[in-house]
C-alpha positions in Angstrom: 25.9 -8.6 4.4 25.3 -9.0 8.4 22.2 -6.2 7.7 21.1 -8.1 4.7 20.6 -11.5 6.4 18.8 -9.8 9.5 16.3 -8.1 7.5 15.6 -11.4 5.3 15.3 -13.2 8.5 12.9 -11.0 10.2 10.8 -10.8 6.4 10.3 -14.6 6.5 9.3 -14.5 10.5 7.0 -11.9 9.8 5.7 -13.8 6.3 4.2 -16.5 8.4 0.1 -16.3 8.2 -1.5 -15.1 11.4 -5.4 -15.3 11.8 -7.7 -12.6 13.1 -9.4 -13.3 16.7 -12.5 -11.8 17.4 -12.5 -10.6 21.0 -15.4 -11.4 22.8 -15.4 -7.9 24.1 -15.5 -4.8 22.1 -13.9 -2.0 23.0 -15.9 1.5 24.0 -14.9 4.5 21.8 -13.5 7.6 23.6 -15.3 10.5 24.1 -14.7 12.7 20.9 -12.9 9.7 19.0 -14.8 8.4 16.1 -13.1 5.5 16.4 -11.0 2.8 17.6 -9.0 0.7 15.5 -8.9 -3.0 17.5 -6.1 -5.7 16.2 -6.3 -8.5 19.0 -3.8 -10.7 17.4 -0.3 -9.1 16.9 2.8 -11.8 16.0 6.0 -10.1 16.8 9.6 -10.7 15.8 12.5 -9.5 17.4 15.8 -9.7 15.9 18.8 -8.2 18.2 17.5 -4.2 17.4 14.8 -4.8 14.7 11.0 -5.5 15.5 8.5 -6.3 13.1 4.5 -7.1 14.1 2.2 -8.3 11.7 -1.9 -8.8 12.2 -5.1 -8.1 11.0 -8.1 -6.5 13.0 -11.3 -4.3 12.7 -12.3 -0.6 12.8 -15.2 0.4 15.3 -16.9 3.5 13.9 -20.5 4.5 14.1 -22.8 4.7 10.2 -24.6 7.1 9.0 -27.4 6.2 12.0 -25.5 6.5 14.7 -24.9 3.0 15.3 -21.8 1.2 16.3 -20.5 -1.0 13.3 -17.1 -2.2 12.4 -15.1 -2.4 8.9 -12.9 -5.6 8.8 -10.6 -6.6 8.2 -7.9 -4.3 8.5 -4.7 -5.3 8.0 -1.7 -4.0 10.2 1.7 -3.8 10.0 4.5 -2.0 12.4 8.1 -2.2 12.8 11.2 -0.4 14.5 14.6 -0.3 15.7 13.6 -1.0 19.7 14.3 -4.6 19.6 15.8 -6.1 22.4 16.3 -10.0 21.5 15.9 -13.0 19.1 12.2 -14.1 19.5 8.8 -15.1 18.1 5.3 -14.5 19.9 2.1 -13.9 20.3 0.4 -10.8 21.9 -2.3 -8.3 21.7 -4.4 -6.3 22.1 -3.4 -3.2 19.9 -6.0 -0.2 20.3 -5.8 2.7 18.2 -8.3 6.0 19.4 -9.1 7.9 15.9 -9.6 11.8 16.7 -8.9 12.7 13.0 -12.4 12.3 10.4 -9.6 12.6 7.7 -8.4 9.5 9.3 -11.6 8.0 9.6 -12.7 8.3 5.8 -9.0 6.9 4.7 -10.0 3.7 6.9 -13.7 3.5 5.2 -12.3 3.4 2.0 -9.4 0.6 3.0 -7.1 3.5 2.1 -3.5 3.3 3.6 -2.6 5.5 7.1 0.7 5.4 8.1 1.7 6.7 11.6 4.3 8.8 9.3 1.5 11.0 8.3 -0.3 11.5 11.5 -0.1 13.0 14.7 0.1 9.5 17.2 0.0 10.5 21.0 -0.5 8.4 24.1 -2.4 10.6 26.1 -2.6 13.7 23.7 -5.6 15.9 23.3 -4.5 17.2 20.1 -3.6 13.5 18.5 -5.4 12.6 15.8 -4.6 8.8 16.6 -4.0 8.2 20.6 -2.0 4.5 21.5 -4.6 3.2 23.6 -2.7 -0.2 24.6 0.1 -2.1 22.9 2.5 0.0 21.2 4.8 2.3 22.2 5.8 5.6 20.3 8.6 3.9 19.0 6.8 1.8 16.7 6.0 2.9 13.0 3.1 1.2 11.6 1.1 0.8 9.0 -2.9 0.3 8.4 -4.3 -0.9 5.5 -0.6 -1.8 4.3 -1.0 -1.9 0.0 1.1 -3.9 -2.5 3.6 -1.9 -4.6 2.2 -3.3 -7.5 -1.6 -1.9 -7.0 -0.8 1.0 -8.1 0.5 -0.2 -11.5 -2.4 -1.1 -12.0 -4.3 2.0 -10.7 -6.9 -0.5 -9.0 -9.4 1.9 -7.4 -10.6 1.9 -4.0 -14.1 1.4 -3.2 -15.8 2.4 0.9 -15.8 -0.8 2.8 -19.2 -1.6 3.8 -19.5 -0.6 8.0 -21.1 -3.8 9.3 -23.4 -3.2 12.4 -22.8 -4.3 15.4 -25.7 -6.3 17.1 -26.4 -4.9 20.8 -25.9 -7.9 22.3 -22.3 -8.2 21.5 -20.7 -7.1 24.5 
């Protein structure tokens, strides 16, 4: 019962709408990444051992030309067992390095990645997703999170269009 009314409570702190901020800064993709996954806006909630963090952001990549452009928005969602209180904020910036091109494609075509099915490191040569800032290695997330019910209805996914980037934006 105790479990029950924790997990409804975190649900409906979590349910609340958050809105995307687009940094003024964009952030520089790592030497062999293809790219970096940017959510600048994370709203946490802590209940006594759960977290849950809920936001929305934008994949940096490079087309076809070379050029830096980003797919957005990409929804995020993480969650874990290292909570440590009863609260509600605001923070951010999460950065995600993408070393994996299997990765990559699954975020061009709005596909789901879990950090179940990839190798996350901090610092780790061989990751194919490195936590740049933001979370720790505790967290489980989710990109790209889909309804249960999409697949019912077999809705196909289509390759987000990778919007340039103008120079200028620093």
């Amino acid at each position: 019962m105790k479990t029950s009314f924790v997990a409804g409570l975190l649900l409906v702190v979590l349910s609340l709408p958050i809105s995307a901020n687009s940094a003024a800064g964009r952030p520089a993709i790592p030497v062999g990444a293809v790219g970096v996954v940017e959510i600048n806006q994370v709203q946490e909630g802590n209940l006594v051992y759960l977290k849950g963090m809920k936001g929305e952001g934008r994949y940096i990549t490079r087309n076809q030309a070379g050029e830096l452009c980003e797919i957005a928005p990409v929804p995020f969602l993480a969650g874990g067992f290292n909570g440590r209180d009863v609260s509600l904020l605001q923070r951010g910036p999460i950065l995600l390095s993408v070393y994996n091109t299997a990765i990559d494609e699954q975020l061009r075509f709005g596909k789901e990645v879990t950090s179940q099915d990839a190798h996350i490191g901090l610092d780790d040569g061989e990751a194919d997703m490195v936590i740049a800032s933001g979370l720790s290695l505790d967290d489980h997330f989710i990109l790209n999170p889909r309804p249960v019910w999409s697949s019912w209805w077999r809705l196909s996914l289509v390759r987000k269009d990778c919007e340039p980037l103008s120079p200028d934006v620093q």
